[in-house]
N, CA, C and O atoms as a Maestro MAE file, in Angstrom:
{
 s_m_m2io_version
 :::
 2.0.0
}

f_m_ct {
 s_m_title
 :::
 protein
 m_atom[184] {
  # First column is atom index #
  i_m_mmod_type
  r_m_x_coord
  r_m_y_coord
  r_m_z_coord
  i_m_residue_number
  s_m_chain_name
  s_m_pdb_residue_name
  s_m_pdb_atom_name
  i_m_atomic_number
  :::
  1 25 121.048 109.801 135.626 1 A "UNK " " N  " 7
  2 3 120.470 110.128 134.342 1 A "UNK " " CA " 6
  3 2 121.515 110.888 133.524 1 A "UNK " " C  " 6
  4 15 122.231 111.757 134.023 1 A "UNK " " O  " 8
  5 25 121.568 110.495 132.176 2 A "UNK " " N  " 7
  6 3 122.552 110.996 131.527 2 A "UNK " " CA " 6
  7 2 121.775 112.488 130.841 2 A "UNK " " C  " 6
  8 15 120.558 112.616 130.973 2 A "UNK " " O  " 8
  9 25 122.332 113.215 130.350 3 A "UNK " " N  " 7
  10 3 121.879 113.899 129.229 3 A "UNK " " CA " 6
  11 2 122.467 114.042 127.950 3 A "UNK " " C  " 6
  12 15 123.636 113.660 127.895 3 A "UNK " " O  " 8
  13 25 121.870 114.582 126.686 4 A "UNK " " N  " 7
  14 3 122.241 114.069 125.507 4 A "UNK " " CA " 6
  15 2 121.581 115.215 125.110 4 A "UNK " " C  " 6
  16 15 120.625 115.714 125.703 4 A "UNK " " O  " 8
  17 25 122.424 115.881 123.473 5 A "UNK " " N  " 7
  18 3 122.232 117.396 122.998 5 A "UNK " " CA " 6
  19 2 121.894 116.699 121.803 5 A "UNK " " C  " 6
  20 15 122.378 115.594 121.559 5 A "UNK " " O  " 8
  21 25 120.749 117.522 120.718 6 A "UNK " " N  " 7
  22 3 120.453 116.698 120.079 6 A "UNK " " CA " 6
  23 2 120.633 117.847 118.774 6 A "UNK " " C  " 6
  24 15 120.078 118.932 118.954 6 A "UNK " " O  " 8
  25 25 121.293 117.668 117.637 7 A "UNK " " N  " 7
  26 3 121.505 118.700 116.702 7 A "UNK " " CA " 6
  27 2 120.930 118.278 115.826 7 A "UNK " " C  " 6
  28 15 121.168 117.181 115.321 7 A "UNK " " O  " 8
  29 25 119.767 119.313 115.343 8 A "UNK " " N  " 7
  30 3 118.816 118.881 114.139 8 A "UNK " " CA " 6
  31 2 119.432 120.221 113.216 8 A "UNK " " C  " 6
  32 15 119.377 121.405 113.548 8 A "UNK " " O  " 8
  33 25 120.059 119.620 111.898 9 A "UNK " " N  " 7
  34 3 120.313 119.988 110.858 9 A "UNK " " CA " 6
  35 2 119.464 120.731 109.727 9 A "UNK " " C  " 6
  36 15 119.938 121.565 108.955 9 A "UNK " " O  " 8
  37 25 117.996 120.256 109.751 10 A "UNK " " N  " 7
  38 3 117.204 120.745 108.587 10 A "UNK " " CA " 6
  39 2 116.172 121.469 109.590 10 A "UNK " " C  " 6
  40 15 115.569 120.923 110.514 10 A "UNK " " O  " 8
  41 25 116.128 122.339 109.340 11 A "UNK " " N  " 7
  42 3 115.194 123.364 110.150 11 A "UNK " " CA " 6
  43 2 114.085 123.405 109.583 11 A "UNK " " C  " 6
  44 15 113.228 123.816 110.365 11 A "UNK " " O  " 8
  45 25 113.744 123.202 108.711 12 A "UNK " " N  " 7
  46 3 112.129 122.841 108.095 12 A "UNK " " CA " 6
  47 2 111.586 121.462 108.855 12 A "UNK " " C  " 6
  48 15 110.522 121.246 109.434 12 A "UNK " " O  " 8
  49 25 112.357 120.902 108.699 13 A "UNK " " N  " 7
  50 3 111.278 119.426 109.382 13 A "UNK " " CA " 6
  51 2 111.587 119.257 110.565 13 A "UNK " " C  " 6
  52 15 111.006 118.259 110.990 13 A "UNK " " O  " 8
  53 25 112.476 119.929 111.631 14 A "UNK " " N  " 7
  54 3 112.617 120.518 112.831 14 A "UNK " " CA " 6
  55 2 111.108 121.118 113.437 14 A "UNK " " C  " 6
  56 15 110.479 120.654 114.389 14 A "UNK " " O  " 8
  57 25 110.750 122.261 112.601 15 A "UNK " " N  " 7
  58 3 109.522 123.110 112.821 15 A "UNK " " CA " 6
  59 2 108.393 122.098 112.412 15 A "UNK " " C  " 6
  60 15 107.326 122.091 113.026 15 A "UNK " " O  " 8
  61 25 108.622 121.312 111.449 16 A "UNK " " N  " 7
  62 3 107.092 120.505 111.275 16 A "UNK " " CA " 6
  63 2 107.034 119.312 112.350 16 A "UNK " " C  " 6
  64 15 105.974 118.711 112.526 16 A "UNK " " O  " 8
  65 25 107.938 119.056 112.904 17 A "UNK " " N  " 7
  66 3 108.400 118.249 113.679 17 A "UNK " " CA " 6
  67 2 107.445 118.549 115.378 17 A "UNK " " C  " 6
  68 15 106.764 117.742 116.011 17 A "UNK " " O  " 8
  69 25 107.723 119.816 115.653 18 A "UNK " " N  " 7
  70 3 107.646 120.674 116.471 18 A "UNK " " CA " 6
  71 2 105.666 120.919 116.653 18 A "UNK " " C  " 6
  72 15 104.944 120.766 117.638 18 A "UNK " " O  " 8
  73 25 105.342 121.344 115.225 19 A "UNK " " N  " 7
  74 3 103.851 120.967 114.779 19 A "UNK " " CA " 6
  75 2 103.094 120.385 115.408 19 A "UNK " " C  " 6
  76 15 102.199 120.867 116.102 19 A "UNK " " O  " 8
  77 25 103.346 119.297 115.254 20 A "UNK " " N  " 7
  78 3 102.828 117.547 115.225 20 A "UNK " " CA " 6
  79 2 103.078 117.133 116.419 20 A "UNK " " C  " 6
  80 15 102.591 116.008 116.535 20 A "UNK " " O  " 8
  81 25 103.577 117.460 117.346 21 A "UNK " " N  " 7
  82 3 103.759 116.525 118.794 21 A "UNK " " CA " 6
  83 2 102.888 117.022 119.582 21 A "UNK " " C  " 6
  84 15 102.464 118.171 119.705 21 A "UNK " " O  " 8
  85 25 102.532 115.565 120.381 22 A "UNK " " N  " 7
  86 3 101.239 115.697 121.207 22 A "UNK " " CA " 6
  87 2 101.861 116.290 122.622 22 A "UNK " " C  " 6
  88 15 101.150 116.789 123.494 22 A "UNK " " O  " 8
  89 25 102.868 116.198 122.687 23 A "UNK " " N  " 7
  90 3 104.000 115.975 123.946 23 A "UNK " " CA " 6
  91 2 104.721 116.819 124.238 23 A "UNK " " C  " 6
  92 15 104.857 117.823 123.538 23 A "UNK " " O  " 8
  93 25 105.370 116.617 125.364 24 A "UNK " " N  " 7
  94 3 106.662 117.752 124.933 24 A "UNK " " CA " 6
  95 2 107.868 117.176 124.234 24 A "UNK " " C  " 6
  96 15 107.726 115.955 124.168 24 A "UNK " " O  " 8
  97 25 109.065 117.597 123.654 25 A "UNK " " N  " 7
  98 3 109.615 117.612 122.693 25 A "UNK " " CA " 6
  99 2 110.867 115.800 123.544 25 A "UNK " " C  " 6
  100 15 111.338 114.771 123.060 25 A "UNK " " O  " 8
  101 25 110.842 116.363 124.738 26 A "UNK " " N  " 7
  102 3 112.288 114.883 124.983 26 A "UNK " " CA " 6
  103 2 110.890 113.767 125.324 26 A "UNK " " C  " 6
  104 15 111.359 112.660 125.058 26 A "UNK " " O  " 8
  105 25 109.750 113.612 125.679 27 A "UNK " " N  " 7
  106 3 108.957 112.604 125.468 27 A "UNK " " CA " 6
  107 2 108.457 111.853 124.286 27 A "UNK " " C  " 6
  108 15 107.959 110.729 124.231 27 A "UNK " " O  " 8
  109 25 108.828 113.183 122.858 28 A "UNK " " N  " 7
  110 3 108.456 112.363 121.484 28 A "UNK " " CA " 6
  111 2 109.773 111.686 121.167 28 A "UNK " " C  " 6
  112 15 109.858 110.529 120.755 28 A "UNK " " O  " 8
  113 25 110.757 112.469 121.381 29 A "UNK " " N  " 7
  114 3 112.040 111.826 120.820 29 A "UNK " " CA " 6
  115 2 112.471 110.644 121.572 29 A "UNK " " C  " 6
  116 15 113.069 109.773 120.941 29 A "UNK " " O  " 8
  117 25 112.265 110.488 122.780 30 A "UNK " " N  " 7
  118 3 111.979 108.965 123.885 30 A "UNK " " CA " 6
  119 2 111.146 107.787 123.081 30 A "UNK " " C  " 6
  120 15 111.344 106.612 122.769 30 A "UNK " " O  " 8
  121 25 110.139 108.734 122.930 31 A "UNK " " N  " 7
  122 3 108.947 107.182 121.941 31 A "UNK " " CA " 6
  123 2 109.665 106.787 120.877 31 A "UNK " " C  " 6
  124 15 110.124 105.645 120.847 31 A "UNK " " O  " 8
  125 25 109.856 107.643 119.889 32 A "UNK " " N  " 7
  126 3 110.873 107.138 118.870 32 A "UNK " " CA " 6
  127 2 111.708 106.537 119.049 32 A "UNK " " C  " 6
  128 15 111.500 105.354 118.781 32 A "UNK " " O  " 8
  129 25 112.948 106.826 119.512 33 A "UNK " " N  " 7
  130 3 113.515 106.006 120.108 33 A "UNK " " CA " 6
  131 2 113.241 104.643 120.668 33 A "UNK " " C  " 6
  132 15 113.945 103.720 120.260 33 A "UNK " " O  " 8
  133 25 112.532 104.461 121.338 34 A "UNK " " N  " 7
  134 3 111.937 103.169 121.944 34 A "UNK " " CA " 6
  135 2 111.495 102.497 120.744 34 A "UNK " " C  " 6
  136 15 112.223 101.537 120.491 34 A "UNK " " O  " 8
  137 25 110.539 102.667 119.902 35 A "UNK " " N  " 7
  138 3 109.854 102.289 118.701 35 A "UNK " " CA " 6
  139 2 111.710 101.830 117.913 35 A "UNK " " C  " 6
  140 15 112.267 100.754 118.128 35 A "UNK " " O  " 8
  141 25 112.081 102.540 117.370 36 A "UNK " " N  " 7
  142 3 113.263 102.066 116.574 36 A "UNK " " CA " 6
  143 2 113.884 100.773 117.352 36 A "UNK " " C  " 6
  144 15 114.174 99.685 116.853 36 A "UNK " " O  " 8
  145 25 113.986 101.115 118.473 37 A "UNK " " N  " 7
  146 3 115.051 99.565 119.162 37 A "UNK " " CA " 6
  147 2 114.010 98.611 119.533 37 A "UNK " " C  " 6
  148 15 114.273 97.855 120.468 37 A "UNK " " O  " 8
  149 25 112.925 98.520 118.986 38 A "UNK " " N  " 7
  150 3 111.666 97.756 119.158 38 A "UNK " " CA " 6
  151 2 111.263 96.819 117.938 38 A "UNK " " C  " 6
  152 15 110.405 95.938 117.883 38 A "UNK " " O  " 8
  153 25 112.185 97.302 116.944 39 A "UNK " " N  " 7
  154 3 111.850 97.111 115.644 39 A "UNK " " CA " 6
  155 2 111.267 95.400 115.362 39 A "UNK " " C  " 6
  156 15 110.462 95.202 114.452 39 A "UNK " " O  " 8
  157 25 111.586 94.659 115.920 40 A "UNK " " N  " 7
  158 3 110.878 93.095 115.918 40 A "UNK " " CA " 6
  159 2 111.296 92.725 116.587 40 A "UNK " " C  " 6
  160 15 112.085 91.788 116.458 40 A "UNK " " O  " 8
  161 25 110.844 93.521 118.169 41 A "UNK " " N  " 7
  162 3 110.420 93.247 119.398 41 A "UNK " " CA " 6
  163 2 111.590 92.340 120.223 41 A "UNK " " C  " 6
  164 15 111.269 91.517 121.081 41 A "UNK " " O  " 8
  165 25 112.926 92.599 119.855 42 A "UNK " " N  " 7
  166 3 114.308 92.239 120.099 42 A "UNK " " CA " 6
  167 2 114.749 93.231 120.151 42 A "UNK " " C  " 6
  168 15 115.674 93.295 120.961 42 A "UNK " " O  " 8
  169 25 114.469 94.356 119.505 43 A "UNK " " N  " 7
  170 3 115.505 95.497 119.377 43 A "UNK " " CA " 6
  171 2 116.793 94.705 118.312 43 A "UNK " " C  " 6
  172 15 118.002 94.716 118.542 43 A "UNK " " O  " 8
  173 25 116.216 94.171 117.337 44 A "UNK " " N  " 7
  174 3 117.231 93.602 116.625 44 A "UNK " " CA " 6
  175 2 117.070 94.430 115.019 44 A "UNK " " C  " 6
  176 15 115.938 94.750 114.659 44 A "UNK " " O  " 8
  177 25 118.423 94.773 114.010 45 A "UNK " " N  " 7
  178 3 117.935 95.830 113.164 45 A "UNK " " CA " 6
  179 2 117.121 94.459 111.680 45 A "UNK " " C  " 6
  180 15 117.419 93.265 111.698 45 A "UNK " " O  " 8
  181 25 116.456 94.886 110.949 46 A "UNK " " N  " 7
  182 3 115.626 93.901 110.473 46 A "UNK " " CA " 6
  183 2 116.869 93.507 109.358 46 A "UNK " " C  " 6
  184 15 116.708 92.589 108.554 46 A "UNK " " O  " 8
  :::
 }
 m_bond[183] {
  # First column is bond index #
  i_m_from
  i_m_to
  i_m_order
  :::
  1 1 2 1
  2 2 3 1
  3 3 4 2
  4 3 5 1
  5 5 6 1
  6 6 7 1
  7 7 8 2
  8 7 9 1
  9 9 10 1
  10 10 11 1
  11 11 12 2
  12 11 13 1
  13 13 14 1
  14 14 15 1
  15 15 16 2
  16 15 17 1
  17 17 18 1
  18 18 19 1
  19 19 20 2
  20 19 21 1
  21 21 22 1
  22 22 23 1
  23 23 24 2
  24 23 25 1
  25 25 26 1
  26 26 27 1
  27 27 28 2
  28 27 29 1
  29 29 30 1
  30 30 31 1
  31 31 32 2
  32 31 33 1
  33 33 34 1
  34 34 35 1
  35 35 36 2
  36 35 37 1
  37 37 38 1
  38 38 39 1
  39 39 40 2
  40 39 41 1
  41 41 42 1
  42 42 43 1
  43 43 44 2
  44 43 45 1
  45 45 46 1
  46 46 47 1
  47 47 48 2
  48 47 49 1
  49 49 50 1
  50 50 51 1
  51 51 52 2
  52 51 53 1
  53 53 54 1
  54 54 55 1
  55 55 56 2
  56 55 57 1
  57 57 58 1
  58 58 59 1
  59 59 60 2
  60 59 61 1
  61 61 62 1
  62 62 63 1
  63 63 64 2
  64 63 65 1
  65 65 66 1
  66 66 67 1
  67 67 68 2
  68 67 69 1
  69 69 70 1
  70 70 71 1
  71 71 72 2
  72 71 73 1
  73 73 74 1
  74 74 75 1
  75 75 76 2
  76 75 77 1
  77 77 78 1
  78 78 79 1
  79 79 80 2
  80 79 81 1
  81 81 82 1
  82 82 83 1
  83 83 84 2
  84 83 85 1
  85 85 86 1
  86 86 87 1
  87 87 88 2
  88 87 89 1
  89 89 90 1
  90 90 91 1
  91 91 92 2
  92 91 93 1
  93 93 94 1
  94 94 95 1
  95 95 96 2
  96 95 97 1
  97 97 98 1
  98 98 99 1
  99 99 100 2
  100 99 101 1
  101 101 102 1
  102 102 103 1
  103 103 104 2
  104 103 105 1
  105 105 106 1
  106 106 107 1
  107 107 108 2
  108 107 109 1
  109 109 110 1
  110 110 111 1
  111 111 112 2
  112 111 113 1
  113 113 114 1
  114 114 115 1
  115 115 116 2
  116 115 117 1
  117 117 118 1
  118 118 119 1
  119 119 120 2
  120 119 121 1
  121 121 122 1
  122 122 123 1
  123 123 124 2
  124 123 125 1
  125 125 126 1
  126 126 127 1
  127 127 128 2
  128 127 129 1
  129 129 130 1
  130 130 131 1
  131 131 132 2
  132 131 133 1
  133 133 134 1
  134 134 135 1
  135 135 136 2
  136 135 137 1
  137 137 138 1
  138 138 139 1
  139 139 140 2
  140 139 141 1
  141 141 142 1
  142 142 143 1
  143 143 144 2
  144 143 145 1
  145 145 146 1
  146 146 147 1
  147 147 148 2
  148 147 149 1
  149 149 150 1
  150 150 151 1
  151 151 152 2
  152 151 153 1
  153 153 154 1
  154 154 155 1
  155 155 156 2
  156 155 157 1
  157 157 158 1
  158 158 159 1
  159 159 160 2
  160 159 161 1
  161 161 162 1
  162 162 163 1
  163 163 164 2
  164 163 165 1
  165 165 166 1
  166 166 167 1
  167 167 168 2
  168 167 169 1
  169 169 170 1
  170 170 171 1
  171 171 172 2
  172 171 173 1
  173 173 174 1
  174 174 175 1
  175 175 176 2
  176 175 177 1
  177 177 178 1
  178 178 179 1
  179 179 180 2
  180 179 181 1
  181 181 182 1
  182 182 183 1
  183 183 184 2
  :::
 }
}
């Protein structure tokens, strides 16, 4: 397993970010992730 540092720049939508997750924080950024390279179900960019 690799690991990966993730630098969030805008600290306001960091914290609203933070809000809103049902999850813990490397399981929302996983879904996203997945969802983006999913984009029409190739992982191809549209």
């Amino acid at each position: 397993m690799k690991k990966y540092l993730l630098l969030v720049e805008d600290e306001k939508i960091w914290e609203k970010f933070k809000e809103i997750i049902n999850k813990d924080i490397n399981t929302e950024i996983l879904e996203l992730i997945k969802k983006k390279v999913n984009l029409n179900g190739r992982g191809e960019k549209k």
